[in-house]
N, C-alpha and C positions, 0 to 999 in steps of 0.2 A: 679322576677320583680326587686328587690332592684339589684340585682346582675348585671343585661343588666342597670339600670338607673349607676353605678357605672361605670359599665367599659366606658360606654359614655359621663360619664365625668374625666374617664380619659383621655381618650383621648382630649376630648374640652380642658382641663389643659393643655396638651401636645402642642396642637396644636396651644397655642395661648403663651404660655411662652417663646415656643422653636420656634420662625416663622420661613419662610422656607430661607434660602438662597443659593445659588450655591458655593460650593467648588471651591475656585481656584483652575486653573490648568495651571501648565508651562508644554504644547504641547513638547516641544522641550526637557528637560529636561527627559519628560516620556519617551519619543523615545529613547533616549542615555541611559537610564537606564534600558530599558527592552530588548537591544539588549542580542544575547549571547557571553561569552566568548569564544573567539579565541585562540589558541595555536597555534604556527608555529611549522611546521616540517621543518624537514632538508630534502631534496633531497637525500641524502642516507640513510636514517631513514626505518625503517619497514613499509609497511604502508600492511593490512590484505586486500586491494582490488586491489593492485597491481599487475598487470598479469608476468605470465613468460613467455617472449619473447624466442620462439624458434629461432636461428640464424643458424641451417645449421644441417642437418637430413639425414644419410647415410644408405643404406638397402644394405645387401649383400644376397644373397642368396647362402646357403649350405645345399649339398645332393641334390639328388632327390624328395624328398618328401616335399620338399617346406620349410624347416627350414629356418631360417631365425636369423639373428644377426644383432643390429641396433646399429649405436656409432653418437650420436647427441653431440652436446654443445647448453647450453643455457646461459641469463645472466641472475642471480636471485641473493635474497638477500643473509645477511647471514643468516638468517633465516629461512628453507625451508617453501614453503606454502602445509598446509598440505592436501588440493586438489588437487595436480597437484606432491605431494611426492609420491605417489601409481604407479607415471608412469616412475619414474625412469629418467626425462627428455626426455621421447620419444615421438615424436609426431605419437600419437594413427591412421592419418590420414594413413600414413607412415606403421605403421605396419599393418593396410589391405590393403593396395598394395603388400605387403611384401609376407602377407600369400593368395595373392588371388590363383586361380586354375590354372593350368596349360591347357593354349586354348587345346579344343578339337583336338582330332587328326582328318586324313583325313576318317577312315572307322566310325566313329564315327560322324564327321557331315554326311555322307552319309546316314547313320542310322537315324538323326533326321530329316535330308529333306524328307527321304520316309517314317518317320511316319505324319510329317507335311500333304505331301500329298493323306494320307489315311484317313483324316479327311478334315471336312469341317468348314472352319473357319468362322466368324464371317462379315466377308465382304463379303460373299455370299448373296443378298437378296433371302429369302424364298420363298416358293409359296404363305403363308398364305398371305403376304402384298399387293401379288398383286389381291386377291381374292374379295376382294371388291371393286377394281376397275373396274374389267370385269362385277363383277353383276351390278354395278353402269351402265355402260359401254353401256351394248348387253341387251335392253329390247326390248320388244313388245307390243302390247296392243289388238294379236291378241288370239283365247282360244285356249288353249292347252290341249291334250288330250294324254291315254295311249292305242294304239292299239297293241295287242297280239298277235303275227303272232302264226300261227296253227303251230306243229311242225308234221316232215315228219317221220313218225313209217321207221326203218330201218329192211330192210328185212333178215338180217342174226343173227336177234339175240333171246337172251333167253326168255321167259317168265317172270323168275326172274328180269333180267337187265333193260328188258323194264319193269316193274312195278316199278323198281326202279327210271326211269327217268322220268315216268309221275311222280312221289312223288316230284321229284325235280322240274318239268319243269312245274307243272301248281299250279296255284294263284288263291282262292277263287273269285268268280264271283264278290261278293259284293266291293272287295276292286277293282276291275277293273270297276266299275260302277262307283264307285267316282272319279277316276280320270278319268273322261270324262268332257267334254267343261270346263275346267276352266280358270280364268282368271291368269295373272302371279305370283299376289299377293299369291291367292290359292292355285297355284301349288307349290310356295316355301315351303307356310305350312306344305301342304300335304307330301313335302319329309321331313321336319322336322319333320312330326310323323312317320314317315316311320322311321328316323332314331333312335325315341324312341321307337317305338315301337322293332327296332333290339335289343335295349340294355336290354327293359324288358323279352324279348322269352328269349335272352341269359341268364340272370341272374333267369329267370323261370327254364332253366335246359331244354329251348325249341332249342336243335339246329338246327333239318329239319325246323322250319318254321325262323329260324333268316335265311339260310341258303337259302329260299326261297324267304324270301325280297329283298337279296341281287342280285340272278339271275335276279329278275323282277325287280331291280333297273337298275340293268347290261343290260339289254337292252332297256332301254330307249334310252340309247348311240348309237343305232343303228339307229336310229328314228328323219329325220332331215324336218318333214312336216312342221316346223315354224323355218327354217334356221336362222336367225337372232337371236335366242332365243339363238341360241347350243352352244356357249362358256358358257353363262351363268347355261345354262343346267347340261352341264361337272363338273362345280364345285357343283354343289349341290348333283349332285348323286357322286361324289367322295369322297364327306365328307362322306356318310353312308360305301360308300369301306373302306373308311380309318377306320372309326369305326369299321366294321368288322373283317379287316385284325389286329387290335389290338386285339381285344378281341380273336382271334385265336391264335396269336403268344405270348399274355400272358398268355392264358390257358397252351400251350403244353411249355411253359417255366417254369411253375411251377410245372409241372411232371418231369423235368427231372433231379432231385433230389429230395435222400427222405429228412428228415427233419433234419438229422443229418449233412448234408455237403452241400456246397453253390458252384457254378460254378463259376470258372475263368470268369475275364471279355471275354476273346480269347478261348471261350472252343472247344471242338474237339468231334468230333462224340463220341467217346470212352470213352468220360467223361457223354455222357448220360447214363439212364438207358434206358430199354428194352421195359416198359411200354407207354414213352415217344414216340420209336422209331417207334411202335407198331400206337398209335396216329398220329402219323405223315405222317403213312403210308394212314392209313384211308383218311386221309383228301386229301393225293393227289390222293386217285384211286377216289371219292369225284369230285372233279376240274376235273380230267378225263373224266369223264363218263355224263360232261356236251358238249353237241352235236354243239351248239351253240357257234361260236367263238368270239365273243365278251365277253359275260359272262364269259366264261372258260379265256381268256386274261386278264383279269381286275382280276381274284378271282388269277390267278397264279400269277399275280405280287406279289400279299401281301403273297402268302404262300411258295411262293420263293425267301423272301426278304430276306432271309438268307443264298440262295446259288448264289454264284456271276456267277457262272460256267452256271447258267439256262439265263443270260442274252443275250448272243447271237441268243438260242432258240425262245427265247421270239421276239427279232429283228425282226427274220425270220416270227415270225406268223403272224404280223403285215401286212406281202404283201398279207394275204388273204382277205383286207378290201378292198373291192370297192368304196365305197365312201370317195375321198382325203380327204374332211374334217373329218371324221372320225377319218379317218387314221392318220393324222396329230397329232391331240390329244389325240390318240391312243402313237404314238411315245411318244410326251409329255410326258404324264402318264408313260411309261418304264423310261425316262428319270429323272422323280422326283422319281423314285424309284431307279435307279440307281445311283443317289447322294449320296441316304440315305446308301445303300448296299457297291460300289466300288468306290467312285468318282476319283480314280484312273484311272480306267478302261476306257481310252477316247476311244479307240477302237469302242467300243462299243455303245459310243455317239456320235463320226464320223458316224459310220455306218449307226444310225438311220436318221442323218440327208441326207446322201446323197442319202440312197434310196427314201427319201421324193421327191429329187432333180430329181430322174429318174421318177417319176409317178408326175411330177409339171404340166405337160403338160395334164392330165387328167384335170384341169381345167377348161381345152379351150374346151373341148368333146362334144360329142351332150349329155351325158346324164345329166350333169351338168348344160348344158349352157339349154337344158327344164326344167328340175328343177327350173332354175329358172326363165325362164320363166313365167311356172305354178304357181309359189309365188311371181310377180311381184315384185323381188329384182335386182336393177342395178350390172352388176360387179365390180364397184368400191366399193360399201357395200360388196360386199361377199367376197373381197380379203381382208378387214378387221378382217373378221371374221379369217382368217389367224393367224392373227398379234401375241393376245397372245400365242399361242401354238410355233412361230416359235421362239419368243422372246425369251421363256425358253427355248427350243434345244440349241436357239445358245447361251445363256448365260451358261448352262451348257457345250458347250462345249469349251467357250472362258473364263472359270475359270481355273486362274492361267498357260491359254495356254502361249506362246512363241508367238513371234510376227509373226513369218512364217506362222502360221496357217491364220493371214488373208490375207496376198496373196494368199496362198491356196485357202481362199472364196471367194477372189474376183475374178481367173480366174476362179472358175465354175459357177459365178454368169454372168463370159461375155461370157462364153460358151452358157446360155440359154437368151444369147441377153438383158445382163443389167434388169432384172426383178425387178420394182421397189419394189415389195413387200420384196423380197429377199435381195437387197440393203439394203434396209429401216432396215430390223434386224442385218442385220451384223453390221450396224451403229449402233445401239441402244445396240448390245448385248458386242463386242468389247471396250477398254481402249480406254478412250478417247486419251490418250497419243497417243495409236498407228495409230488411224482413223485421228488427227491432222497433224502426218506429212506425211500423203497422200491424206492431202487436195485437191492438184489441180488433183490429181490421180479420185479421189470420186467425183471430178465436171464433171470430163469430162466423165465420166460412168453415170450419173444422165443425162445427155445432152441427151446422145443416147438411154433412155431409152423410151417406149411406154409411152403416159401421157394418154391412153386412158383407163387402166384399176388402175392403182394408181397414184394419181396429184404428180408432179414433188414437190410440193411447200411444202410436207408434209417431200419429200426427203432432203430439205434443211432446213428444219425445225428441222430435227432427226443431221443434219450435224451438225448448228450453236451449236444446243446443246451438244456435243464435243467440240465444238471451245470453247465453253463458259467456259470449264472445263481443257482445255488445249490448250498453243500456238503452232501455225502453225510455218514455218521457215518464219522469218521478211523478207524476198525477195519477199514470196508471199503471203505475206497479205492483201495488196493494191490489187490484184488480184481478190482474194477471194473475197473480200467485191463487187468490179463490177462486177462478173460474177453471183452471188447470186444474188445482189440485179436487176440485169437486167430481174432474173426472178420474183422476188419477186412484184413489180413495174408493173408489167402488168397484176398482179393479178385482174381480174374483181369484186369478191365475198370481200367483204369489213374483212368477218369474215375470210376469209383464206389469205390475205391480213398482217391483226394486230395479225395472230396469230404466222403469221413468222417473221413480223416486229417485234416484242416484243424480239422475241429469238435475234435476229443479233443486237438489239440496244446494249446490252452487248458487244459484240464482237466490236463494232465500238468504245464506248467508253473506252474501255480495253485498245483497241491499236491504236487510232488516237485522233485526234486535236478536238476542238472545232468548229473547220470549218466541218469536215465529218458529229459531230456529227449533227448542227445544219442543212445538209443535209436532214441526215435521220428524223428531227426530221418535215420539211419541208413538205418531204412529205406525213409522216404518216398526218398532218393537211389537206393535199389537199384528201387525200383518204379517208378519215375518216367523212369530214364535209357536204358532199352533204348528204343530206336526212335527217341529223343528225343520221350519222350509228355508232358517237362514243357514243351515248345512250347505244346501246347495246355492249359495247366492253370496259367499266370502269373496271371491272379486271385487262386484258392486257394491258392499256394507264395507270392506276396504278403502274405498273410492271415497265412499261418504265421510269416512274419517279423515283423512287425505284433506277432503277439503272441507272440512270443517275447523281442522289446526289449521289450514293454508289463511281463513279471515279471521281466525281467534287467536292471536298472538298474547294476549290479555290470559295469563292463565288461571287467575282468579277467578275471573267472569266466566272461563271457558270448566271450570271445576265447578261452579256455582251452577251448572245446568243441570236440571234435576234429573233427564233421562241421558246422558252420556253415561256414565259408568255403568248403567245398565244395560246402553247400546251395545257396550266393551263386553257383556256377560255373554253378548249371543258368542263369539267367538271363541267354538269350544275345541275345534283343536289348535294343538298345541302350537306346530308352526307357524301359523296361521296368526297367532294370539300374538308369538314372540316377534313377528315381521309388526305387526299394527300397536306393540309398546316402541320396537324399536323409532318409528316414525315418530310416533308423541314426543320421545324422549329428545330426537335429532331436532325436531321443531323447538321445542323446550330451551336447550342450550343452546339453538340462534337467536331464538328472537328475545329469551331472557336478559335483558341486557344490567340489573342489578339485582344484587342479592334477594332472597327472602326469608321469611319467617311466616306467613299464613300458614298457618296450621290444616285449612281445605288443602292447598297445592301439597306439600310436606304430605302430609298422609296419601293423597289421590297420585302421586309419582312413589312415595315407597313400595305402592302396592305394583304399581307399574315395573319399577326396577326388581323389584321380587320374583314377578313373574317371567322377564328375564333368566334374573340368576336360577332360579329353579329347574329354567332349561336347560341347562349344563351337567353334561352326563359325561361318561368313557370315550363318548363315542363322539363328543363335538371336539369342530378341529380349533388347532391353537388361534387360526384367524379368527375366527367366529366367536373363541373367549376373549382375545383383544378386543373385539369389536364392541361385546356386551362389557365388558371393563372399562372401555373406554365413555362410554355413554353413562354408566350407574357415576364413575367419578365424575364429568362435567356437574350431573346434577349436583353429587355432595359438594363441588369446589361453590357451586350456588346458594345454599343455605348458611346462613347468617343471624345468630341471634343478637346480634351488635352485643354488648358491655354483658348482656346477660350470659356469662362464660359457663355456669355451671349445666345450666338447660343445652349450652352448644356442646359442652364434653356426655351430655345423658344420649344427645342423640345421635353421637357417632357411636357410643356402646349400642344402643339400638342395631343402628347400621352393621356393627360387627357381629352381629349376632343375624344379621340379615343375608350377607354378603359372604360370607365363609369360602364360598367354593372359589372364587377366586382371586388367587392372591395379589394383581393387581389394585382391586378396591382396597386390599387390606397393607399395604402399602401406603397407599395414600390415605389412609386415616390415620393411620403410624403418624404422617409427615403432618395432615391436619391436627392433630392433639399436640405437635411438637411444636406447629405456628400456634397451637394455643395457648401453650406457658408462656411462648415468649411475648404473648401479646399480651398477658396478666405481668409480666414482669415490666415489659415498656409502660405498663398504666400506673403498675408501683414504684417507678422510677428505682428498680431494684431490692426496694424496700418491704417487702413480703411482711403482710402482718401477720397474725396465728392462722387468720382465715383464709388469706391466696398461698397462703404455704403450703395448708392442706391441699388444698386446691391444687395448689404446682405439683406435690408429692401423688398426688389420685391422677395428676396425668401422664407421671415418670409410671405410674405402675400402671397404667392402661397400656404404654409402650413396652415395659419390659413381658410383660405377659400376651401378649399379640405377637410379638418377633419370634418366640418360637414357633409357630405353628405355619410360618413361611417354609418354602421347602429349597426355594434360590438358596447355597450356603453365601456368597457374595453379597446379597439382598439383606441374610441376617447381620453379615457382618459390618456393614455402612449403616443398617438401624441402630446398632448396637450402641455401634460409635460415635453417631448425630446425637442419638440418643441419652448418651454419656455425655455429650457436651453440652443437651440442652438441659440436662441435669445439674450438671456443675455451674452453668449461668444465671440457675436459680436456686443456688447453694445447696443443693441437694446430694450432699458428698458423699453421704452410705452410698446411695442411690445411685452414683455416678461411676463409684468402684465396684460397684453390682456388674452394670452394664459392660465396665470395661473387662474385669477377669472373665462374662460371660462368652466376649469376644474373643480374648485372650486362647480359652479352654476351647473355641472356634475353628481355631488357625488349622490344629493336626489332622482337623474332618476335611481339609481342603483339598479334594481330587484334583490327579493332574492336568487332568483334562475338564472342560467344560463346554456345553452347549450352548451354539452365538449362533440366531439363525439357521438354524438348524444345520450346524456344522462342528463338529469337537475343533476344539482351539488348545491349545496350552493354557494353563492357569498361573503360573508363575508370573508373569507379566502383573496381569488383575493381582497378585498377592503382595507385590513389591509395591503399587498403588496404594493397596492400602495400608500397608506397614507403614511407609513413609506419610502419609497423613497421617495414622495409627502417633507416630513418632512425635509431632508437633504438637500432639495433644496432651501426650506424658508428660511433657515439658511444664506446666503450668497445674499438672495435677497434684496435689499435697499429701505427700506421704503420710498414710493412716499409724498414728503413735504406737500401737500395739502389730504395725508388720514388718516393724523394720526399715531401714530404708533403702530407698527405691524396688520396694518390695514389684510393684507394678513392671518396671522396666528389668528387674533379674525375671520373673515368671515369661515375662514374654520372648527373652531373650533364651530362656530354657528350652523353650518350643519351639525358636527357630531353629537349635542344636540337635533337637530330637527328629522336626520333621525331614521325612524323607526325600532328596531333593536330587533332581534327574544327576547322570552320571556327567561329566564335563561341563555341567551348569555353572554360569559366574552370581546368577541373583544373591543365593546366600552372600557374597560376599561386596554384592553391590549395596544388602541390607546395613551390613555389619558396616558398612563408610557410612553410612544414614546413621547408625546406632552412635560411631564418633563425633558423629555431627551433633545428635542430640545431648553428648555428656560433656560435649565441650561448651556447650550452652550452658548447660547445669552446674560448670565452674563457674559460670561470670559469676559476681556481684550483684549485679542486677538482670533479673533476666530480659527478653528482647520485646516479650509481649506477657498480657498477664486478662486474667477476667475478674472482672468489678464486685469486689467486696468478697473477695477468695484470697485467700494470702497461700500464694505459692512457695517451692522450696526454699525461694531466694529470702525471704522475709521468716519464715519459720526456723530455718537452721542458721542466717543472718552471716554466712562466710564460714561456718563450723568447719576447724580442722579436720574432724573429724569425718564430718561429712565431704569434702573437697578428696580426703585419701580414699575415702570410699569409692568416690568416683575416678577418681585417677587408677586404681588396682583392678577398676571394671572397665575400664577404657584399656589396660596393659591385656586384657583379659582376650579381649574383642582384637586390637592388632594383633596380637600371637594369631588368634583364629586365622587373619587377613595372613600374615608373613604364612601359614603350615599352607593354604591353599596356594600361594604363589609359588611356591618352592615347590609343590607337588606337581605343575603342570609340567608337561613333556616337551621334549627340545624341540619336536614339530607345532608348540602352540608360544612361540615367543610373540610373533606377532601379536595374539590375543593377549599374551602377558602384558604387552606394554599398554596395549587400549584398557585394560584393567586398571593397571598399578595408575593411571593420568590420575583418576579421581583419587585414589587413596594416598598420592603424594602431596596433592593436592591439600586433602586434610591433615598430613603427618608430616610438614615439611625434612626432615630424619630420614627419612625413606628414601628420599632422592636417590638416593647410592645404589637403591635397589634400581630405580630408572637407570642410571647410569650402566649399571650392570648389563641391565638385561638388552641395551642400547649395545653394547659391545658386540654380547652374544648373535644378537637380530643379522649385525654386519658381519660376524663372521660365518655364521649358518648360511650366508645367500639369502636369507628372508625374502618375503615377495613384498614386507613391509615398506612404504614409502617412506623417506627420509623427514615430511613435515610431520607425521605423526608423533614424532617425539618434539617436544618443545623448546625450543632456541633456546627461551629463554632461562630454561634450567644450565645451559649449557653455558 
């Protein structure tokens, strides 16, 4: 007790013998003496970051084998530098040119083009990618079922053989009862357990019954009662082939080495063993001795994917399928095996396709054309069913072909009378490059083609998408676009219509004028608006937008089109609308690269951002209002009425009047109208006549009246205070002390807590921030005649007394050393910084006694606060006391004593304090 009564009045002793006063300080003086010293160099002096300029670097090359000898000059010091001494003066770029390889010879690239084309590269699409589009694609919703045709006992054979084939050829009754009447969803299931179920038999050690799934998978493919279903059909029993055909060709690869030696990537019969050969054998007398040729065709592709020589065999079995659709995807299937096997081997995938070509005409048959009939499907549907199967032929056969191959396809495509389905792939499967400059070739074959079994409009549809990827010859461009769109144009069907208008709008804006485009753009609106049939068609009229900003970077020219913003009208709902302003806008602030002022663009993007902001309800999420805030501001950072200041402050009041809901945009007009005065006051070189004064005063009150209606209180309070200063930089001194007591009367609304990312934080941190800016700014602000002085710094100093401040908090008293800091500045003579043509306190009260005691007795005010907080902390927070009291001793050189003190205490409590925390140098 005597001890805490003693040291408290040491300090009272202290505090009242030694009263506080401000250190002068000569500003100027400290500046000049805390610069660093300068030495000059000499321009031919050493300097260690001095580069060595190479000046001229010669390579010779001697011998054959690429040696090389280099003789450079350089200019360096006398001194060499010892990173660039290891090189001997030779520029390193130089000597690998020097040592590079000598170009391949001519049998040597020969060598690497026919390894190139023994592989398949990377710009091949796969079949896997296209496999979910056909399922997407070919559904039904009629049931589907598995019927097991009887097999016909062959009259010349054994006992043995034929016991062998019924093992193989018949499927437990149960599993043929489940797949009866299912629906498509079920029927996918069901081959998906078919296909686990092949991998458990297999991995059970069960090969007759994997073996067996497989044949009764195998012909399903034969089985086209629900036609429309069979592409889709095709891929899902060929995922279980494919499954099979792996797990056979990695079983009998893992025999054929024993475990001592590993096979060449390129192995050769004769690198296998015997037992392997042996295996192998099985499995094709296996494949053989299946009677049924679909089965037996689908199981030999996979067990002969590793003899290239069985692919023409294979070609040939193919012509024993009767049903063209079949057959067709029969081909296919050789075909994606033949990729994998020879992709070299085009022979082979010629072949298949042109026999496709000589049996096209079974199509048109009577047995096909009952068929379907009997399953009430159009032949325009069923020549779809074509498509993917002829797609992969011909893309497999137009990889990495030569350009002569598709004249080749296209005179046997007019051999069979321009067949648009045939058409239709060769364009889809061929380079665009090559199909472009036989544009008007490819019109004029579409013209003559039948429109009664594939629509012409699907043909110019697969065209433009070529064009879109590569240009035609510019003589007949202008052509093209009127012979398509002649067809396009009388499309009746609104959907087959916008589904080729979408594709050619690209091509029209690619390579014509804003007159063609505003054609087409005419009358997609005339086709499109009866009924309201662009309702159903906001993908495609999305698209058209897309790439109409994608050639119109010009936003002038692209607002100058007469039917765009009436294109923009069809888009009537809402989402929809706010997705196709958002793109404009994104385009807009890429490719805008300086200001403007057109009054088209300015109006035709308010309306855009409008539409926007209006989306903005309860219910959008905080991403989605960054996102529309962040895009409305780009535009605003974009307009510019250059010198015309008064039109630029009319149109961010517009703006705010526009923009309300969110307060990001209203932030940044804040901060635009605040770059506005100061850009009137740089033009007035300070000098404000009657007229930018107003002026500067109409944009102090656009800011003080817009900050309240922020709802951030942090947000209000840095406006507040920008605000206050860009007021007082254009003498706007009411106006400036408006701002600052507004902030002032701010402070006590300050919750302790605040939301960062969507997480509560402490706010005291953020308060101390801005107090201490807050504080740098008082300092130069001019006490108003009629408030007394420092009427500013006692009101805010009352508020940090009042507000409520967590319990064992140091901030208030980290404030209250800030608060010292500032009144010891307000002693100097001169103060430290000042703003142009504002006479601050230094200059108004000019040293006033008076005023000096005033600040002296509010600085005696503020340390009592600092000394009752230090004294109140508890023996367990000494350590904290000392990291406190550093800064305030720091400002109060007097205080020491209190370090000294509490330095005692630290050591004899055992503190967990480390000993550099207190400073030597005090000591």
């Amino acid at each position: 007790m005597w001890k805490n009564l003693r040291q408290c009045f040491s300090f009272t002793v202290v505090f009242f013998l030694f009263p506080w006063h401000a250190r002068p300080r000569n500003y100027a003086h400290e500046l000049e003496s805390s610069r660093l010293e300068m030495v000059s160099v000499e321009f031919g002096d050493y300097h260690p970051l001095k580069p060595i300029t190479v000046t001229e670097s010669k390579t010779k090359k001697l011998g054959r084998k690429g040696s090389t000898s280099s003789t450079s000059s350089s200019s360096s010091s006398s001194m060499l530098d010892p990173l660039s001494s290891v090189l001997d003066g030779t520029d390193p770029l130089s000597m690998f040119a020097a040592a590079a390889e000598p170009p391949l010879s001519v049998n040597a690239k020969k060598k690497r083009d026919k390894e190139e084309s023994l592989t398949v590269g990377s710009d091949f699409e796969p079949w896997s990618s296209k496999r979910g589009e056909i399922l997407a694609r070919y559904t039904t919703n009629e049931k589907l079922s598995i019927v097991r045709k009887a097999s016909t006992p062959g009259s010349a054979v054994s006992e043995k053989v034929r016991t062998r084939l019924e093992e193989l050829d018949d499927l437990e009754e149960g599993s043929q009862k489940e797949l009866l009447n299912l629906t498509q969803q079920d029927y996918t299931n069901r081959i998906e357990e078919l296909n686990q179920s092949l991998k458990d038999a297999w991995a059970s050690d069960q090969k007759v019954k994997a073996l067996k799934i497989v044949i009764q998978c195998s012909k399903l493919l034969s089985d086209t009662s629900v036609i429309q279903f069979y592409p889709s059909k095709f891929v899902l029993i060929t995922d279980i082939l494919d499954t099979f055909g792996k797990l056979v060709y990695e079983r009998i690869l893992s025999m054929c080495t024993d475990n001592r030696n590993t096979l060449p990537e390129n192995f050769t019969p004769e690198s296998v063993n015997d037992t392997a050969k042996e295996t192998c054998l099985n499995w094709f007398f296996k494949i053989a001795s299946i009677r049924e040729l679909i089965p037996r065709f689908t199981l030999s592709n996979h067990l002969f994917r590793g003899i290239s020589e069985c692919l023409p065999r294979l070609t040939s079995m193919i012509r024993g399928i009767g049903d063209p659709l079949v057959a067709v995807y029969a081909r296919a299937y050789l075909c994606r095996v033949g990729m994998k096997v020879a992709p070299h081997l085009k022979e082979s995938l010629n072949k298949n396709f042109f026999d496709f070509l000589l049996t096209f005409k079974q199509i048109h048959g009577d047995t096909v054309q009952n068929q379907l009939v009997l399953q009430c499907v159009e032949i325009p549907l069923y020549l779809t069913l074509y498509s993917p199967a002829i797609d992969w032929i011909l893309q497999c056969i137009s990889y990495r072909a030569a350009e002569v191959l598709l004249t080749e396809m296209m005179e046997r495509c007019k051999k069979l009378g321009n067949n648009a389905l045939l058409l239709n792939s060769v364009m889809s499967a061929f380079r665009a490059e090559f199909i472009a400059t036989r544009s008007t070739d490819f019109i004029a074959m579409i013209k003559e083609c039948d429109e009664s079994g594939f629509p012409k409009h699907l043909l110019f549809r697969s065209l433009g998408q070529n064009l879109a990827l590569a240009d035609p010859p510019e003589s007949d461009r202008l052509q093209i676009l009127n012979e398509a769109w002649k067809v396009i144009t009388k499309l009746k069907s609104p959907q087959d219509y916008i589904n080729c208008a979408e594709i050619w709008m690209e091509y029209t804006c690619r390579h014509f004028t804003k007159r063609e485009v505003n054609t087409v753009l005419a009358d997609v609106i005339k086709h499109m608006t009866p009924d309201r049939a662009f309702e159903e068609a906001y993908p495609q009229l999305q698209s058209i937008v897309q790439k109409v900003i994608t050639y119109f970077h010009d936003f002038s020219v692209l607002f100058s089109l007469e039917k765009f913003l009436p294109f923009l009208d069809m888009f009537q709902k809402e989402s929809v609308r706010v997705e196709v302003c958002k793109c404009i806008m994104e385009a807009f602030i890429k490719h805008q690269l300086e200001t403007t002022k057109d009054p088209v663009i300015l109006n035709a993007l308010l309306h855009v951002c409008k539409t926007m902001h209006d989306s903005v309800n309860a219910l959008t999420l905080e991403d989605e209002k960054r996102m529309l805030a962040s895009l409305i501001n780009g535009f605003l950072r974009m307009v510019s009425f250059g010198r015309d200041f008064e039109q630029q402050l009319s149109f961010y009041v517009e703006a705010r009047s526009m923009f309300c809901n969110l307060e990001p945009v209203l932030v940044q007009l804040i901060h635009s109208v605040n770059q506005l005065a100061m850009e009137t006051r740089k033009v007035m070189k300070g000098n404000h006549s009657r007229k930018t004064a107003a002026f500067v005063r109409a944009c102090v009150a656009f800011c003080f009246i817009t900050i309240p209606s922020l709802t951030s209180i942090f947000s209000r309070l840095n406006l507040y205070l920008l605000s206050g200063q860009v007021a007082l930089a254009n003498q706007c001194l009411s106006q400036g002390d408006a701002f600052f007591k507004a902030a002032i009367s701010l402070v006590p609304e300050v919750p302790k807590t605040i939301n960062i990312e969507g997480k509560m934080r402490p706010s005291e941190a953020f308060l101390l921030e801005f107090l201490c800016n807050f504080f740098s700014t008082l300092l130069i602000i001019p006490d108003h005649p009629e408030q007394g002085v420092l009427f500013l710094v006692r009101g805010l100093l009352n508020v940090i007394q009042d507000y409520t401040w967590e319990d064992n908090n140091d901030d208030k008293i980290r404030i209250y050393t800030n608060v010292v800091h500032l009144l010891s500045a307000m002693s100097q003579e001169t103060f430290i910084y000042h703003v142009d043509k504002v006479e601050s306190n230094d200059t108004l009260y000019g040293g006033d006694t008076k005023f000096l005691a005033e600040t002296s007795k509010l600085c005696e005010t503020v340390i009592a606060q600092i000394l009752d907080h230090l004294k109140n902390l508890g023996k367990d927070e000494v350590g904290k006391n000392l990291l406190l009291v550093l800064p305030v001793t720091n400002s109060v050189p007097y205080l020491i004593l209190f370090a000294l003190e509490g330095t005692d205490k630290a050591i004899k409590s055992n503190s967990q304090l480390h000993f550099h925390m207190c400073p030597p140098i005090w000591l």
